[in-house]
N, C-alpha and C positions, 0 to 999 in steps of 0.2 A: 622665467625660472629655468635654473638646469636639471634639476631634479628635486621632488615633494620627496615629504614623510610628513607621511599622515596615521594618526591613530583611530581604530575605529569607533570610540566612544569619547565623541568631542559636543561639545553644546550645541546646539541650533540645527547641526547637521551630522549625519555619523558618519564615519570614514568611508563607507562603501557607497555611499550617496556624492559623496566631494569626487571620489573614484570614478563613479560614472560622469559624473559633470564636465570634470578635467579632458575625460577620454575622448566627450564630443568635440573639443575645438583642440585637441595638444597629444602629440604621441613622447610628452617628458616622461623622461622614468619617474616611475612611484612604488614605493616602499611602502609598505604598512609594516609600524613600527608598534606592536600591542600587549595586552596580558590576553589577549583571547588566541589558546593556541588549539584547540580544539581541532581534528582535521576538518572537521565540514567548515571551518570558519575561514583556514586558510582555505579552502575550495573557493568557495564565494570569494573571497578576497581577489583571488589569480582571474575570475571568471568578472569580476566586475574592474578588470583591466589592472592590477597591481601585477606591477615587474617583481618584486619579492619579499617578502612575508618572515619580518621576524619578532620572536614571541618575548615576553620580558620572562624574566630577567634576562638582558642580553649581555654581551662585553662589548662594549665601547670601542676597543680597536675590532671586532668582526663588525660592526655597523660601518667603520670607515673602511672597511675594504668593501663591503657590499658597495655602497656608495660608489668606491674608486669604479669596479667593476660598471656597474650601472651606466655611470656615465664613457668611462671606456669605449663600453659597446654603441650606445647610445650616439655618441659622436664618429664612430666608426660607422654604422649603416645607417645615419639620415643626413648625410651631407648632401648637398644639392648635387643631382646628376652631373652638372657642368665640371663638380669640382673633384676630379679624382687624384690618384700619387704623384703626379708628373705634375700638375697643374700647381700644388700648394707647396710650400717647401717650410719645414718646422725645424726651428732649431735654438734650443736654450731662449725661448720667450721670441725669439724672432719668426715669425711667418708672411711667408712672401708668398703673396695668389698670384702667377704668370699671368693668367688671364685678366685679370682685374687689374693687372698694374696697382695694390694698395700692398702696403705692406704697415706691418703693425709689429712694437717692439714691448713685449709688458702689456697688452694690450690695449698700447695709446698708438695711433694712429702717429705714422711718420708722412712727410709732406716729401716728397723724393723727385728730383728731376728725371726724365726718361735714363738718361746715361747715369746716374748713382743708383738709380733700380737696378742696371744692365750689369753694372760691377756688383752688386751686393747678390747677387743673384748669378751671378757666373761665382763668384766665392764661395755661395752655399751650394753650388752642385757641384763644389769639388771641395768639400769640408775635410777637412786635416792634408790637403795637396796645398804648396806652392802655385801660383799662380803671377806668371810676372807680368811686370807692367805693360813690356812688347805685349803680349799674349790677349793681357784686356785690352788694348787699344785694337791689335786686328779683329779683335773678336765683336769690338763693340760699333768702329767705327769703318770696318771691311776695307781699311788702307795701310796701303804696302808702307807709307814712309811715317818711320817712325826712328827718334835718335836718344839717343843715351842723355842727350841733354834736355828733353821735352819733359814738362811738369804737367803734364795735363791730368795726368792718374793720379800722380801725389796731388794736386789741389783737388781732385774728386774725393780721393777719400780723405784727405781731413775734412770737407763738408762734411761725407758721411758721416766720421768719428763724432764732428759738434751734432748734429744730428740726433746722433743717439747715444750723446751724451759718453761715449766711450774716448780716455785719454791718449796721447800719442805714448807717452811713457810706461803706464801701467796698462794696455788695451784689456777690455773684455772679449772682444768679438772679431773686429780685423786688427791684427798683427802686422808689422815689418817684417819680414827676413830678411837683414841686411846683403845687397848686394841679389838677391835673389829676386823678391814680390813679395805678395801680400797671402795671407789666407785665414780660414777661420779654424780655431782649433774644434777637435771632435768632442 
């Protein structure tokens, strides 16, 4: 789960009980979503491990921004140590882990050969730049000879494009610029 809402008077168990249960094996945000607004109740609530405590009657869009929030945070300080800003790269459903070599689009797992990682990933660290084809080829393949007439970049990214399902005509993600290279818009 990415994040509970729990209320605290549910059958079999009440919400500060499933609270504490959750807390021993999972640090998932938890919301307690109640009619019990009493302050000693929210006390207890916060103390038996609830991230944040809202009372009914509530409004419906403040529960979705709690939420957003929650999880926000949530995803920003428990990522695994190994994986900090340089290492992951997020961009419109695309995330590319440098370290891990995996990348995921929509989050379905892309199948990527070392060199379509190396272009898709020199593209998103230079998201709304130009990047030309000379450019990925010394960058990817650390040689000097490269000619106006080699197709090696254009057949890497139309894999990519089939790939991830993005058209040569209408692109979502990598672009032409004609005469120019390739990039992702911002």
């Amino acid at each position: 789960f990415d994040l509970i809402i729990l209320d605290l008077m549910m059958p079999k168990i009440d919400g500060l009980q499933a609270c504490m249960k959750i807390r021993e094996f999972s640090n998932v945000p938890v919301i307690m979503l109640t009619a019990r607004g009493e302050d000693a109740d929210k006390i207890i609530g916060f103390e038996c491990g609830a991230d944040d405590y809202i009372t009914k009657p509530f409004l419906p869009l403040e529960l979705v921004a709690r939420v957003k929030a929650q999880l926000r945070r949530y995803k920003r300080y428990n990522r695994p140590e190994a994986e900090n800003e340089k290492d992951i790269i997020i961009h419109s459903g695309l995330v590319l882990n440098i370290k891990t070599h995996e990348c995921t689009l929509n989050e379905k797992p892309l199948s990527l050969t070392p060199t379509e990682f190396s272009i898709l990933q020199i593209l998103c660290q230079n998201i709304g730049n130009v990047v030309s084809a000379e450019e990925l080829f010394h960058r990817i393949w650390k040689d000097e000879y490269f000619s106006k007439s080699n197709n090696t970049i254009t057949v890497h990214i139309r894999h990519l494009r089939e790939k991830m399902d993005d058209s040569f005509e209408k692109p979502k993600y990598i672009k032409t610029v004609w005469g120019c290279g390739y990039k992702i818009e911002k």
